[in-house]
TORLUMKE-197239 format. One record per residue (C-alpha): residue in three letters; x, y negated, z negated. Coordinates in steps of 0.05 Angstrom, whole numbers, padded with zeros to 5 digits. Each point is the difference from the previous one (the first is absolute). Example, Ala and Ser with C-alpha at 12.3 -4.5 7.8 and 13.67 -1.06 7.14 Angstrom:
! residues 2
  residu       x       y       z
     Ala   00246   00090  -00156
     Ser   00027  -00069   00013
This chain:
! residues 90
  residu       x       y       z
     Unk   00000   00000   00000
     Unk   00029  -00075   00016
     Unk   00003  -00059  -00040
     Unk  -00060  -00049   00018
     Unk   00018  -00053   00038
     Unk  -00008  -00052  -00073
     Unk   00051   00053  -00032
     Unk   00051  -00025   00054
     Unk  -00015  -00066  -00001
     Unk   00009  -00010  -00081
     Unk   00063   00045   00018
     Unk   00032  -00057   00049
     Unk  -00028  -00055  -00048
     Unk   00040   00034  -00060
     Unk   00057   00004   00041
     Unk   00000  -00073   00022
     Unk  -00008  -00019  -00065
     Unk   00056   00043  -00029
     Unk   00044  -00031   00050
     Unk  -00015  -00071  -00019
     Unk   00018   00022  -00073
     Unk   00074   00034   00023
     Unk   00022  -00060   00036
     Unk   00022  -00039  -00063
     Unk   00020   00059  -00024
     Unk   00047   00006   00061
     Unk   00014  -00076  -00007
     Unk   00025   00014  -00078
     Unk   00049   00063   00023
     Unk   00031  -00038   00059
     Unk   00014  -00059  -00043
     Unk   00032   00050  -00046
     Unk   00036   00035   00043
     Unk   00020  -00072   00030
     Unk   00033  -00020  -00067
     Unk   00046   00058  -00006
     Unk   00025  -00014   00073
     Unk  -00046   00062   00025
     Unk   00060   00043  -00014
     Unk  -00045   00053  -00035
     Unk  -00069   00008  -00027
     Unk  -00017  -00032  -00064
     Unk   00021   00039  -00067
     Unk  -00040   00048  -00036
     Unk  -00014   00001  -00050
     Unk   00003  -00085  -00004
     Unk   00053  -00044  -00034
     Unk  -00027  -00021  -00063
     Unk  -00017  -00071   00025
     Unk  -00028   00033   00067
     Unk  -00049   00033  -00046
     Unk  -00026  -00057  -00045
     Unk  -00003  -00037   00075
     Unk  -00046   00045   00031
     Unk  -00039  -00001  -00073
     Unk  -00036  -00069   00015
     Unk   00022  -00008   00079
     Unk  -00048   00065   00022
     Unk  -00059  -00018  -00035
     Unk   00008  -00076   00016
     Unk   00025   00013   00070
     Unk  -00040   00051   00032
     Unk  -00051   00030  -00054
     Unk  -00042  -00057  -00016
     Unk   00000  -00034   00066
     Unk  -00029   00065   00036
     Unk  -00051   00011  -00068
     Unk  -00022  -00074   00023
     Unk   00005   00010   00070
     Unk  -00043   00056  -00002
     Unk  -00056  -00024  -00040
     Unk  -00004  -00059   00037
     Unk  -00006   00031   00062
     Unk  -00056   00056  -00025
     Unk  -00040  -00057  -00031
     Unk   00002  -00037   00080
     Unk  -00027   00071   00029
     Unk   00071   00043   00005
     Unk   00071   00010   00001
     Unk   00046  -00021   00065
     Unk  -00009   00076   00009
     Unk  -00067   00013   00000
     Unk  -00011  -00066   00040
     Unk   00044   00028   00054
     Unk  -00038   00072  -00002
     Unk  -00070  -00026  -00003
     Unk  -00015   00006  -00058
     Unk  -00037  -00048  -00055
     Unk  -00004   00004  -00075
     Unk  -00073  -00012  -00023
């Protein structure tokens, strides 16, 4: 039996907006990589001062701007995702 066609469209949606949330993500690790002269990956586990960094950077960075993002979008009828595939929060 095959997915119905909704099933692929909240598929692509999810994707789309996965994608949007991996590109800071991306933007964070080059800029790391950038500051070691991209000679090698970033340590693991962190430095010390890496750690109590990414402590306040992540969630004021990237988790609390997508939380907003999100809910602002849902509350105007969908994410950039489900706009693209169609779809529409109610």
């Amino acid at each position: 039996m095959s997915p119905s066609p909704v099933a692929w469209r909240r598929a692509v949606a999810a994707a789309v907006d996965d994608g949007l949330v991996a590109l800071p993500l991306a933007g964070l690790y080059a800029v790391a990589r950038r500051r070691d002269g991209g000679a090698h990956a970033p340590a693991w586990p962190p430095a010390p001062a890496a750690a109590a960094r990414a402590r306040w950077s992540v969630p004021l960075l990237l988790t609390v701007p997508v939380a907003v993002g999100y809910g602002i979008a849902d509350a105007r009828g969908g994410t950039p995702g489900h706009r693209l595939a169609g779809l529409v929060v109610e």
